[in-house]
NUBAMI-261772 format. One line per 3 residues: for each residue x negated, y, z of C-alpha. Coordinates in steps of 0.25 Angstrom, whole numbers, plus 2048, in hexadecimal, padded with zeros to 3 digits. Layout:
N
X Y Z; ...
end
This chain:
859
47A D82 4DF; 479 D8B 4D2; 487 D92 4CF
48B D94 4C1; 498 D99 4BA; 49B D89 4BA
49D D88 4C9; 4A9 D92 4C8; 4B4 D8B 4C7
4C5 D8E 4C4; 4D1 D85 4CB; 4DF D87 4C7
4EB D81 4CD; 4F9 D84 4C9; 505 D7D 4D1
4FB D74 4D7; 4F6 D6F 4C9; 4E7 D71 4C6
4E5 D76 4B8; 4D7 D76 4B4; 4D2 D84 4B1
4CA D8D 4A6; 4C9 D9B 4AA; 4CD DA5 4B4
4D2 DB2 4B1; 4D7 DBA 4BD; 4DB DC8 4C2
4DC DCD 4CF; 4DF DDC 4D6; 4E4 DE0 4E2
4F4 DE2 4E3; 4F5 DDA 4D6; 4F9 DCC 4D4
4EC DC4 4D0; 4ED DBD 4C3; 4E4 DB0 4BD
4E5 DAC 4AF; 4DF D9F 4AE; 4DC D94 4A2
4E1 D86 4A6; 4E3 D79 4A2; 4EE D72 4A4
4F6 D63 4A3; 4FC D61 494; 509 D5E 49C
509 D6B 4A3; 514 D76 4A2; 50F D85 4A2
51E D87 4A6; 51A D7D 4B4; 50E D86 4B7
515 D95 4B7; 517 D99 4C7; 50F D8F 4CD
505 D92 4D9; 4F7 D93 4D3; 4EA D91 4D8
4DF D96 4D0; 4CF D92 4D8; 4C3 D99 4D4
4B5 D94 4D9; 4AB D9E 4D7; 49D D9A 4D3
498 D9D 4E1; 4A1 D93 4E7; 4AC DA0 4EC
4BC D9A 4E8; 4C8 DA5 4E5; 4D5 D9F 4E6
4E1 DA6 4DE; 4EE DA1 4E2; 4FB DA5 4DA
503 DA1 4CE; 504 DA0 4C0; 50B DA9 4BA
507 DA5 4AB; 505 D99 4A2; 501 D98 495
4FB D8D 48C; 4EE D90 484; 4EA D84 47D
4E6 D75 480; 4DA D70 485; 4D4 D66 47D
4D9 D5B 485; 4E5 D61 482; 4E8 D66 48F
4EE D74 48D; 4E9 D7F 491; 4F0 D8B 498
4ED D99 49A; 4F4 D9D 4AB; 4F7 DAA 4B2
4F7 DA5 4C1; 4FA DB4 4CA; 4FD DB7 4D7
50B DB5 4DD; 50D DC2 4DD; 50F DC2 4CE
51D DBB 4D1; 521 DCA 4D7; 51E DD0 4C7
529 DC8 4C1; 533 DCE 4CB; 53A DDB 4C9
543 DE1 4D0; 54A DEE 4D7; 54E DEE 4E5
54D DF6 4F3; 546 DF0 4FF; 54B DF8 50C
546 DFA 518; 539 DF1 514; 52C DF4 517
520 DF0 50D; 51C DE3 512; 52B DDF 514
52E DE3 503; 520 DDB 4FF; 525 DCD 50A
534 DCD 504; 52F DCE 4F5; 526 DC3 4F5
52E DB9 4FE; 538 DBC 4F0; 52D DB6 4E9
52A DAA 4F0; 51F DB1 4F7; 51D DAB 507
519 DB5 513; 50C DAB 514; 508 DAE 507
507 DBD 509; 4FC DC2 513; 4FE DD1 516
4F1 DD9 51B; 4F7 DE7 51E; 4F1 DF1 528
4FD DF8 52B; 50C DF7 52D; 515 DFC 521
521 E04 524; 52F DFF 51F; 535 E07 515
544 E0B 513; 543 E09 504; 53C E02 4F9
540 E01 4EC; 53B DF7 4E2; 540 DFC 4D5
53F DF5 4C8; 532 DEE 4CA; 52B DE1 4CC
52A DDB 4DA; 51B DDC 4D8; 519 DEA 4D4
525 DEE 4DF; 51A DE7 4E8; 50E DED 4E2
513 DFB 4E4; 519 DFA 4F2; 50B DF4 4F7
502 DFF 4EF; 50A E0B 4F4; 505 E06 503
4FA E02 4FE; 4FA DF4 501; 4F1 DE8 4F6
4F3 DDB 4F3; 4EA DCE 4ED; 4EE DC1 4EF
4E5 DB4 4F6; 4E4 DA5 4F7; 4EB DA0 501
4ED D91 506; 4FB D91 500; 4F9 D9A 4F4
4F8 DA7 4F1; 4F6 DB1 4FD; 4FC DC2 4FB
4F3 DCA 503; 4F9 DD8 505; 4EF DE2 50A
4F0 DF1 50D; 4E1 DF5 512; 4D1 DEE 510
4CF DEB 51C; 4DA DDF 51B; 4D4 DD9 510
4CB DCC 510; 4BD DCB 50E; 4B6 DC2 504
4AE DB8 50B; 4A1 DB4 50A; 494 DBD 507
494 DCB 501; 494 DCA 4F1; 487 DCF 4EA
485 DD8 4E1; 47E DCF 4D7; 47C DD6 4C7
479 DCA 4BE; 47B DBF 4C8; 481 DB9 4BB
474 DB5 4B7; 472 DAC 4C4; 47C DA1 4C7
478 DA0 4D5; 47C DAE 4D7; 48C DB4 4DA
491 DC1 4DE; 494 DCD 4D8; 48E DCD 4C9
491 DDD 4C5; 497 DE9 4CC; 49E DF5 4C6
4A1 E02 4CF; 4AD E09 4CA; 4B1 E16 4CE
4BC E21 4CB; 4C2 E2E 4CD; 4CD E32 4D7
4D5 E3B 4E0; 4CF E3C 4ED; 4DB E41 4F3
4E9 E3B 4F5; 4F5 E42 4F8; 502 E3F 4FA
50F E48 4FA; 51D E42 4FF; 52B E46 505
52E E3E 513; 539 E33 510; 541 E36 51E
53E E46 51E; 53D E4B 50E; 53C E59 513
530 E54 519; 521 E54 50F; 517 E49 511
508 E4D 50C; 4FD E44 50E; 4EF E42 507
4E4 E38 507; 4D5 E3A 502; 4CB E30 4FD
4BD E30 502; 4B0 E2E 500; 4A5 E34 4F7
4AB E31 4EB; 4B8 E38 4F0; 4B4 E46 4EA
4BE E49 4E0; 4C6 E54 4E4; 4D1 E4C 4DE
4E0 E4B 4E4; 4EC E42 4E1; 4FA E46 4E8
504 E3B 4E6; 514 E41 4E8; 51E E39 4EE
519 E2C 4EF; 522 E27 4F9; 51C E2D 507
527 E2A 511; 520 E31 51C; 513 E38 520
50B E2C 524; 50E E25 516; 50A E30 50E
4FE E2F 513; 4FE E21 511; 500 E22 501
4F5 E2D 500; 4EC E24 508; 4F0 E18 4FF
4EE E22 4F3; 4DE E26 4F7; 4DA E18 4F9
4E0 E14 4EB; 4D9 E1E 4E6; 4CD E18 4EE
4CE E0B 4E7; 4CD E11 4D8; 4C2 E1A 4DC
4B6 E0E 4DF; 4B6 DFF 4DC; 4AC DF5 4D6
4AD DEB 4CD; 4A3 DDF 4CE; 4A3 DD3 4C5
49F DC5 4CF; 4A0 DB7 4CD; 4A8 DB3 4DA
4B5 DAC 4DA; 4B8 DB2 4E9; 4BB DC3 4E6
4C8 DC5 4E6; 4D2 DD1 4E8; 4D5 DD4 4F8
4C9 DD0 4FD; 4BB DD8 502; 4AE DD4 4FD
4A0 DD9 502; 498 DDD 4F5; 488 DDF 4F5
485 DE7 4EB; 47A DF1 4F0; 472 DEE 4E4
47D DF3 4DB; 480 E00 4E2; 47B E04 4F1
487 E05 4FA; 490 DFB 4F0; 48D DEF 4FA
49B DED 504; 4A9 DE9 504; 4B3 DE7 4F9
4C1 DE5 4F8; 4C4 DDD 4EA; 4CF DE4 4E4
4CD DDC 4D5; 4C8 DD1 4D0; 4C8 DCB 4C3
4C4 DBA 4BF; 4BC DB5 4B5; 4B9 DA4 4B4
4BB D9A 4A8; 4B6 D8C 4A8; 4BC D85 49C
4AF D7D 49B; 4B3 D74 4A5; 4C1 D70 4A0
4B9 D6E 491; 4C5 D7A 48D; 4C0 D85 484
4B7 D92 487; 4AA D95 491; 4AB D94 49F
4A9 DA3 4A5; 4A4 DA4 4B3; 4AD DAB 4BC
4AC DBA 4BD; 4B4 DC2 4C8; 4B5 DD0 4C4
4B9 DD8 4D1; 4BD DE6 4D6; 4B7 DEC 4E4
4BB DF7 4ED; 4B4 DFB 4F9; 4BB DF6 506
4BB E03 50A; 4C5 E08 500; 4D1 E02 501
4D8 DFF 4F7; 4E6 E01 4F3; 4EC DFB 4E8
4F2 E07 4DD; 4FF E0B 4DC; 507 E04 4D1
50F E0C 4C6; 51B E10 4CE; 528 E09 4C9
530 E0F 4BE; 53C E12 4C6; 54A E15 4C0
54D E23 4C1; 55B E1E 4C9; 562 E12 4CE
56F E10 4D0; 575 E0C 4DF; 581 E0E 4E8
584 E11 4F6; 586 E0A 500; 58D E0E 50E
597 E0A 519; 5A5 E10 51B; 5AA E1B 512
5A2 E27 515; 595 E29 50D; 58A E22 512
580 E2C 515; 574 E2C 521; 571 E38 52A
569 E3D 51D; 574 E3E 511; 56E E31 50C
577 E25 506; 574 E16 504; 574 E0F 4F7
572 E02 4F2; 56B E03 4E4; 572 DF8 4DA
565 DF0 4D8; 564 DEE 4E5; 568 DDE 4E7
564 DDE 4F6; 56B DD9 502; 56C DE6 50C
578 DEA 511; 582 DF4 50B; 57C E00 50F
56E DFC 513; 56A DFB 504; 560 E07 504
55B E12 50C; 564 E1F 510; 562 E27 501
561 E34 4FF; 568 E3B 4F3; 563 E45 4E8
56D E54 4EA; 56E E5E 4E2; 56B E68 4EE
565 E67 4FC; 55F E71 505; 555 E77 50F
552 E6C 51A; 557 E6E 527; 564 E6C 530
56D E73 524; 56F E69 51B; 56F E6D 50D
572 E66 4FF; 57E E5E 4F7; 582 E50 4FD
58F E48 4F8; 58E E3B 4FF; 58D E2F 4F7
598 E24 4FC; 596 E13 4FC; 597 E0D 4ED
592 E1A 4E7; 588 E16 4DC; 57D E1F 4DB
56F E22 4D6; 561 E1F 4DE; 554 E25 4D8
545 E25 4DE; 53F E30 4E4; 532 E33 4DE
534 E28 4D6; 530 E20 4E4; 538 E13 4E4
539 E15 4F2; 53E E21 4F5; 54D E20 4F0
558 E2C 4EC; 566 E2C 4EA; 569 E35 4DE
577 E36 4DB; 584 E2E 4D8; 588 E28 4CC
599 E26 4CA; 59D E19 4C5; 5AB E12 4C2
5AD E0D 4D2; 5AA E1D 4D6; 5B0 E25 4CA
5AA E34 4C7; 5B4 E40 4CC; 5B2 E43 4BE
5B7 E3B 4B1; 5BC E40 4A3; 5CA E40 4AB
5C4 E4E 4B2; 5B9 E51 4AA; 5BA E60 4AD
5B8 E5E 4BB; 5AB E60 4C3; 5B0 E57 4D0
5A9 E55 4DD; 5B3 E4A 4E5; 5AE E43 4F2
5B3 E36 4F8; 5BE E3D 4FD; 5C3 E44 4F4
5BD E53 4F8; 5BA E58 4E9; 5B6 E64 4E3
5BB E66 4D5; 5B7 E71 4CA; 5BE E6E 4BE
5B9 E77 4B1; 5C5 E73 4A7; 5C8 E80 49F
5D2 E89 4A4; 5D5 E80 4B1; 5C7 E82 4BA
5C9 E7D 4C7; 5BF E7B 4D4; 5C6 E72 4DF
5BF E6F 4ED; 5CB E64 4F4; 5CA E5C 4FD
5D0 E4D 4FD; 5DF E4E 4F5; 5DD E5B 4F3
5E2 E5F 504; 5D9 E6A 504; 5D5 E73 4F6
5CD E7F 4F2; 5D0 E7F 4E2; 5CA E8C 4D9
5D3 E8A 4CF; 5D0 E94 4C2; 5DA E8D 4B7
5DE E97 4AD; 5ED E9A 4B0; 5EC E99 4BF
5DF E9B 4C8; 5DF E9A 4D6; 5D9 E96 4E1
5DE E8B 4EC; 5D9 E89 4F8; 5E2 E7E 501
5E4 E76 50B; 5EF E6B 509; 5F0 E65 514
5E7 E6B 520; 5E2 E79 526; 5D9 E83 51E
5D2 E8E 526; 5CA E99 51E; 5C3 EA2 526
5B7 EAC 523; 5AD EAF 52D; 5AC EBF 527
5B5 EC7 51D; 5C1 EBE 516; 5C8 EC4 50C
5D6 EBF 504; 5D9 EC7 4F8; 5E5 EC2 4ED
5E9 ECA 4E1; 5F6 EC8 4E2; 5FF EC2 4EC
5FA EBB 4FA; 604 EB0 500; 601 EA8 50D
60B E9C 512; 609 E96 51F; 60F E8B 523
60F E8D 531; 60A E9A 53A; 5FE EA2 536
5F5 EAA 53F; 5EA EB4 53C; 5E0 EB8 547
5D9 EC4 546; 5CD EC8 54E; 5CF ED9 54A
5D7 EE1 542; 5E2 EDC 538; 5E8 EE4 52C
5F2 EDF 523; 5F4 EEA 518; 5FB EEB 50C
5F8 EF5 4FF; 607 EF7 4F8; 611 EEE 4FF
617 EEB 50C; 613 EE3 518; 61D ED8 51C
61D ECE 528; 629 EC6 528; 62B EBA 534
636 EB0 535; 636 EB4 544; 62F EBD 54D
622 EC6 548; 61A EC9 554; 60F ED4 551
607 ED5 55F; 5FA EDF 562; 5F1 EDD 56F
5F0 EED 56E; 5F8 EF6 566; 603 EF2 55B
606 EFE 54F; 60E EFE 545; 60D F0A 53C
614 F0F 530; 613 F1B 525; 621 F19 524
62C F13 52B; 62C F0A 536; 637 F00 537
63A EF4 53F; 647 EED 53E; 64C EE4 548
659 EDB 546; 65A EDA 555; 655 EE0 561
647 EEA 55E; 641 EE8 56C; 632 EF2 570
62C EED 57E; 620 EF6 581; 61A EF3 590
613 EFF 593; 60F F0C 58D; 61A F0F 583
619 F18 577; 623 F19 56E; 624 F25 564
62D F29 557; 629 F35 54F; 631 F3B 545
633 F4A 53F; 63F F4C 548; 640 F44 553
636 F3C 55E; 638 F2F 568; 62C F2D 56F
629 F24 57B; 61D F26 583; 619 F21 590
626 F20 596; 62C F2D 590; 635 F2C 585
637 F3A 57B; 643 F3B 570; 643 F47 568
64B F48 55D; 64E F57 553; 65A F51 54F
665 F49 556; 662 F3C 564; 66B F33 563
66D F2A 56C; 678 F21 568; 67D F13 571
687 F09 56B; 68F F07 577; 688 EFA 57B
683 F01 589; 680 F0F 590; 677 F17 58D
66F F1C 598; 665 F28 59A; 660 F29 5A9
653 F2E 5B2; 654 F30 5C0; 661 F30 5C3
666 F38 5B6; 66C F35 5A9; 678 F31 5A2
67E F24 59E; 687 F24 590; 68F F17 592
694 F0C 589; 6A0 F12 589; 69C F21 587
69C F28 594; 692 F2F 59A; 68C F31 5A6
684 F3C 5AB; 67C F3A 5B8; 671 F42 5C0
66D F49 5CA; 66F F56 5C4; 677 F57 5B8
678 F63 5B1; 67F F66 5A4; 67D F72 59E
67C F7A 590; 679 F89 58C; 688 F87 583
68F F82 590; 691 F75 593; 6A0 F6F 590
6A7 F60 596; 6B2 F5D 58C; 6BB F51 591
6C1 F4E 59E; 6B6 F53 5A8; 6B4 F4D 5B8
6A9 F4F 5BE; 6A6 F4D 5CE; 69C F54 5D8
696 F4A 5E2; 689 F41 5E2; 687 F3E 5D4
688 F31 5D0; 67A F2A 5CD; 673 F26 5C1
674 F17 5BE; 669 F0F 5C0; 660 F0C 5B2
65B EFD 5B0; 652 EFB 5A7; 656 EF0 59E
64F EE2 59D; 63F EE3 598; 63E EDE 589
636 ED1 588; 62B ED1 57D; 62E EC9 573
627 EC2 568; 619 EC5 56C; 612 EB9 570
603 EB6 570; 5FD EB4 562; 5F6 EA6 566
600 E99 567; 608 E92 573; 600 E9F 57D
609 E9F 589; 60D EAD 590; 608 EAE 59D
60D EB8 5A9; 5FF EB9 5B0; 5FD EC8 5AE
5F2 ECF 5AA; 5E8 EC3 5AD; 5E2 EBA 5A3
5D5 EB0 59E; 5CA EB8 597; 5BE EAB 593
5B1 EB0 596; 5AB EAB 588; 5B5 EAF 57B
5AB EA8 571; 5A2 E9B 578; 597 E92 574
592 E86 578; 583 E7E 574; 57F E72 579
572 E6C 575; 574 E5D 574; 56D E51 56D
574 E48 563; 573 E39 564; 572 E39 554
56A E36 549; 566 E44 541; 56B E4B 54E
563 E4B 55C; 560 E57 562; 56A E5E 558
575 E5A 55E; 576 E66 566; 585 E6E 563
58D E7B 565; 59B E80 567; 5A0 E8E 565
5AE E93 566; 5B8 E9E 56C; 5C0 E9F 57A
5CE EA8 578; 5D9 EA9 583; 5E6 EAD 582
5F1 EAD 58D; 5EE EA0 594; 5E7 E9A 588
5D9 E98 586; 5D6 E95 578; 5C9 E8D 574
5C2 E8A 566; 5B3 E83 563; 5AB E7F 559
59E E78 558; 592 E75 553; 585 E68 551
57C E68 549; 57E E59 54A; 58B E5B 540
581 E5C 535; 57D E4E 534; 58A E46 53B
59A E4A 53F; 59C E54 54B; 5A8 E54 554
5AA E5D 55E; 5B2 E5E 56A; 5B5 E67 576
5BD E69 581; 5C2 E76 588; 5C4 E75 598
5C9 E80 5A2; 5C4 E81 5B1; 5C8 E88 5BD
5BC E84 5C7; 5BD E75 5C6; 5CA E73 5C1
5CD E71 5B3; 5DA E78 5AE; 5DA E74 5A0
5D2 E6C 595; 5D4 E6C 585; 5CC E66 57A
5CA E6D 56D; 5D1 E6A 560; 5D2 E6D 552
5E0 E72 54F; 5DA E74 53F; 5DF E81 53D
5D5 E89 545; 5CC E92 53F; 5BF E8E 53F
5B0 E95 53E; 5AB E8F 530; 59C E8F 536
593 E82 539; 59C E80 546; 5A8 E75 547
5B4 E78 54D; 5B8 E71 559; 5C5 E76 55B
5CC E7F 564; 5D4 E7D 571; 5E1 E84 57B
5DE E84 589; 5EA E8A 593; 5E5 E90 59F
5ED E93 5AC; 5F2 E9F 5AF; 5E7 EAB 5B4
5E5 EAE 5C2; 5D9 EB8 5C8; 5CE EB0 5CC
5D0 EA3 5C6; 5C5 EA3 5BB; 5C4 E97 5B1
5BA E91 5A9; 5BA E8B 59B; 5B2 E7F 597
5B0 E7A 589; 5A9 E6D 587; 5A4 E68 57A
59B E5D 571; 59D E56 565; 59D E47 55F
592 E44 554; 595 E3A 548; 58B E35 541
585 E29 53A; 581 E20 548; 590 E24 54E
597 E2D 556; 58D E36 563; 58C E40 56B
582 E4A 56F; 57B E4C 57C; 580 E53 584
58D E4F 57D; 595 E5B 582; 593 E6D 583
59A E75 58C; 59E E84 590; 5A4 E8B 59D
5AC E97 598; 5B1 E9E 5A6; 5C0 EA5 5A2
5C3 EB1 5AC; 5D2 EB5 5B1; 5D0 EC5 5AE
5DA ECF 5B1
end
């Protein structure tokens, strides 16, 4: 049977009506909604507004008996005129589903999704079924954290997703309607059935002949290189690099193309996009165009072409990637105009390339949007990274509070170096703060949190009520203030109401500087030179005792005035070695009652003047005087002078008494006894025994460290072999962040005095940087197996502290028993610490470190 242009025929049904049809006009691409525009004829009584959305049909027969179904909707109606039986006649759009998605705008966040997951639950919105969407993918996709679609139609947000991976699209006939086919490689895409199409130039002339009438070969120039250069989502430090290369012999340009940023979230996917990039490039670089007269090319489908007579080595494989439809037949509805024959204009690759479809124009993204955060509980909700959780104020969705978005990270006006030391600015953002998101490298995905904006629900620290004031106040009222009015300049650091202050305050009548703590301890301390100088007068007040500790020598010196130590009761001044006091002028000392010297051993005492000596040295005691001894009793008791035997006694009451072995009185002038004499010769009477009066008890001197008790055990005491110990246990923490880093150290110092044995620690993990550290320890002493005492160590908070990366522990007071020869003991200290952190309250493995310190009993 001869084919002719009339055997080519058009069918149109539109919601299960038949209109009779005069031409066909169609377009058709891969990853783009096909669109018909047909000439009908329709019912006088028909309404175009009954026709718009309707499932379409559109049938073409081709001249050599091939059939192309097109299934979709009809998208447009408008009237053009009546036929002359008055029917009238209508001009129709009839495009694919897909269409519905153009007229949808919208900006959202899909979380935790991956891409087949965002492309199901966007058409099940638009009526579109499971059965009716045929995915041909040749590898899994990955779910990713966030994507944003931001101010654009459902169809380009779907268009862009599925280009970035490199994924295409066409549509089919299917028995219920319109089929989606979503591929990402050739090989999963059908081949046309039936025999290879000829190359046949001029087959217009012979109507027994179909295939392809005319072929063009297009080719252009490109890169031959791709590269792609990125940051790692999960590691910024980290750089991705990857590249891709076209081949062939036409891949000879020399030419490379090097895409920043594009949204590489690891090594492998940048790879991936520079891969997709090459084989895009691969796609515009070759194609034909033929020109045939079948109805059954169409995009998404392989064709097998001979065509050696148009160029050797053309004959192969094709994948369709474009077609255009050309077919009128208003002949046979007696309408208007000639009947065309139907014409297929269509765009080839070679299966071997695949094809990708090209990136769309990115979105205009707003330089910010506006969100707030979102968290649990009072403390700011930040993840072992610094970064906060928002839900953006378009965002109408239904996740839970706080599961709104990915953990952000926040733009700083300073960072630093990578490594364990962090480095930068951070002032933690708290639940109902609003705030500003923007788009890294203008990549929808990859969201950044900006800054905060105040509003009336979380007032600035600074209005027209202040205005002078640059204020930095957190949630808890810790502030820092620097106020520039004129002539009262002021910079405060306080904490909440003011309980602790360091205010530099340079007003123009009064400058000063205050540095206080209202209600709490303050410890200064410097680890080298400290220096404390004042113009004019320097006042201290303490409200109880006050000690200094001094590790060598201690000067008080004064230029022009006097020294004066005044106490309510006793002063004690006490020297392990020597005491002096030294004057250029006179030494007095005043007692209202009793002036008591106790020296035990070794006594020296010696008064020089220009007339007269009292020295006492080693037992001997020299009086020398060039002017008058007077030695001068009040009557309260006799005075006695005796050795060995010999002396005199002066009583109370003024007699004297002269007694000796030998006495002898004698005198170059004579020797005279004025009063009544007696005297009697017989044994002489003996010298009354000399007592020495009770031993002074020292008093006032005490140890200089609290609540020491006196002891009576000779010259035997503890001496620790270790003054200064440290302990380091290498231990693995149960944390996220942590691991292996959960290893810590303690350090601290060992001091006896009397029966006291005195303990401090601090500590040290370098877990404390990303979670709360508490330390704990315990002292215990041993003799053998027995344990004599056992303390644990606290923080009285007015010890002085080391201000170095080490925590203080605390410090303890262990009492030992009396020494005794032989009976050695042995310290044990024991240690570990308890770790807070996002997933609770751990410990490390092993949980605790230890140290034996023996402490000898020396003489």
């Amino acid at each position: 049977m001869p084919l002719n242009a009339r055997n080519a025929r058009l069918h149109v049904r539109v919601g299960g009506l038949d209109l009779p049809a005069l031409s066909l006009s169609g377009d058709e691409k891969l990853s783009h909604p096909f669109c018909c525009r047909l000439e009908v004829l329709a019912p006088a009584e028909l309404s175009p507004v009954d026709l718009l959305g309707q499932a379409a049909i559109v049938d073409v027969l081709g001249p050599d008996g091939s059939r192309r179904s097109l299934c979709g909707i009809l998208t447009a109606c408008e009237e053009q005129g009546r036929h002359p039986d008055g029917r009238p006649r209508f001009a129709l759009s009839v495009e694919s589903v897909l269409s519905r998605l153009r007229l949808q705008r919208d900006t959202r966040i899909f979380l935790q999704k991956s891409l087949p997951e965002i492309l199901f639950a966007i058409l099940a919105a638009h009526g579109i079924e499971e059965s009716a969407v045929c995915l041909r993918l040749s590898r899994p996709y990955p779910v990713h954290p966030w994507t944003l679609q931001v101010a654009e139609s459902d169809l380009a947000f779907l268009t862009r997703l599925l280009a970035k991976d490199g994924i295409f699209y066409w549509s089919e006939a299917g028995p219920e309607g319109e089929v989606l086919c979503f591929c990402d490689h050739n090989a999963q895409v059908p081949e046309r059935p039936g025999m290879p199409l000829r190359y046949r130039p001029g087959a217009g002339l012979e109507p027994q002949a179909c295939g392809i009438r005319s072929l063009r070969a297009r080719r252009r120039l490109t890169a031959d290189e791709f590269q792609v250069l990125d940051r790692s989502a999960a590691n910024c430090a980290q750089a991705l690099t990857a590249s891709a290369a076209l081949v062939g012999p036409e891949a000879c340009t020399g030419l490379r193309r090097t895409h920043f940023a594009p949204g590489a979230g690891d090594p492998h996917h940048a790879q991936r996009q520079a891969q997709i990039l090459a084989e895009q490039a691969g796609v515009q670089r070759f194609h034909l165009e033929a020109q045939a007269d079948v109805a059954d090319l169409a995009p998404g489908s392989v064709v097998a072409l001979d065509a050696e007579s148009f160029a050797p080595g053309t004959s192969g494989d094709y994948l369709v990637t474009a077609i255009k439809l050309r077919l009128s037949q208003p002949a046979g509805q007696q309408a208007a105009g000639a009947d065309l024959a139907l014409s297929c204009d269509a765009t080839l690759i070679p299966r071997a390339t695949s094809f990708r479809p090209p990136h769309p124009a990115p979105p205009e993204i707003p330089f910010t949007f506006s969100a707030r955060i979102e968290g649990a509980g009072s403390e700011a909700p930040l993840d072992e990274q610094g970064r906060s959780l928002a839900r953006a104020h378009f965002d109408t969705g239904a996740a839970p509070h706080g599961q709104a978005s990915i953990p952000l990270r926040r733009l700083s006006p300073h960072g630093g170096l990578p490594g364990e030391q962090s480095a930068g600015l951070h002032f933690p953002l708290h639940e109902g703060a609003e705030v500003l998101l923007s788009c890294l490298n203008n990549d929808p995905d990859r969201p950044i949190l900006i800054g905060a904006l105040p509003n009336p629900a979380v007032r600035n620290p600074v209005t027209s009520a202040n205005r002078s004031q640059n204020l930095l106040r957190t949630a808890a009222d810790n502030h820092l203030l620097m106020d520039d009015a004129r002539d009262q300049e002021v910079i405060r650091l306080a904490t909440f109401a003011g309980k602790n202050i360091l205010e530099l305050n340079a007003q123009a009548l009064g400058q000063r500087i205050a540095l206080a703590s209202h209600q709490g301890a303050m410890q200064v301390q410097a680890k080298k030179t400290q220096k404390l100088q004042c113009g004019a007068d320097l006042t201290e007040s303490s409200g109880n005792d006050r000690r200094q500790s001094i590790l060598n020598r201690h000067a008080t010196l004064t230029r022009n005035g006097e020294i004066h130590h005044q106490a309510a009761t006793d002063q004690r001044h006490q020297a392990a070695a020597g005491l002096h006091m030294e004057s250029a002028r006179n030494t007095e000392m005043t007692s209202a009652e009793g002036l008591h010297f106790d020296v035990a051993h070794n006594q020296k005492l010696t008064v020089r003047g220009p007339e007269a000596t009292f020295s006492v040295l080693n037992g001997a005691i020299h009086i020398q005087s060039a002017k008058d001894i007077n030695i001068q009793g009040l009557g309260g008791g006799d005075l006695t002078f005796a050795q060995n035997g010999g002396g005199f006694i002066v009583t109370a009451d003024g007699r004297v008494r002269i007694f000796g072995k030998t006495v002898t009185l004698g005198g170059q002038g004579g020797a005279s006894l004025n009063g009544p004499t007696s005297y009697q010769i017989c044994a002489a009477v003996p010298m009354p025994a000399v007592k020495a009066a009770q031993a002074l008890k020292a008093r006032g001197i005490h140890h200089i460290f609290p609540q020491t008790k006196s002891s009576n055990f000779g010259n035997l005491y503890y001496q620790p072999s270790l003054e200064n110990y440290q302990v380091r246990q290498v231990a693995y923490l149960p944390a996220e962040g942590v691991g292996l880093n959960g290893a810590f150290i303690f350090k601290g110092s060992i001091v006896v005095r009397g029966l006291e044995l005195y303990i401090s620690s601090s500590g040290f993990t370098a877990a404390g940087r990303v979670g709360h550290i508490r330390f704990f320890m315990t002292a215990t002493v041993h003799f053998q197996n027995e344990i004599l005492a056992q303390s644990s160590f606290a923080r009285s908070g007015d010890e002085m502290w080391a201000n170095d990366r080490y925590s203080p522990v605390g410090s303890t007071k262990v009492t030992l028993p009396e020494p005794v020869i032989g009976k050695d003991l042995v310290l044990e200290l024991k240690g570990g610490y308890v770790f807070s952190g996002l997933g609770g309250q751990v410990a490390p493995i092993p949980a605790l470190g230890y140290i034996k310190i023996p402490i000898r009993v020396v003489e």
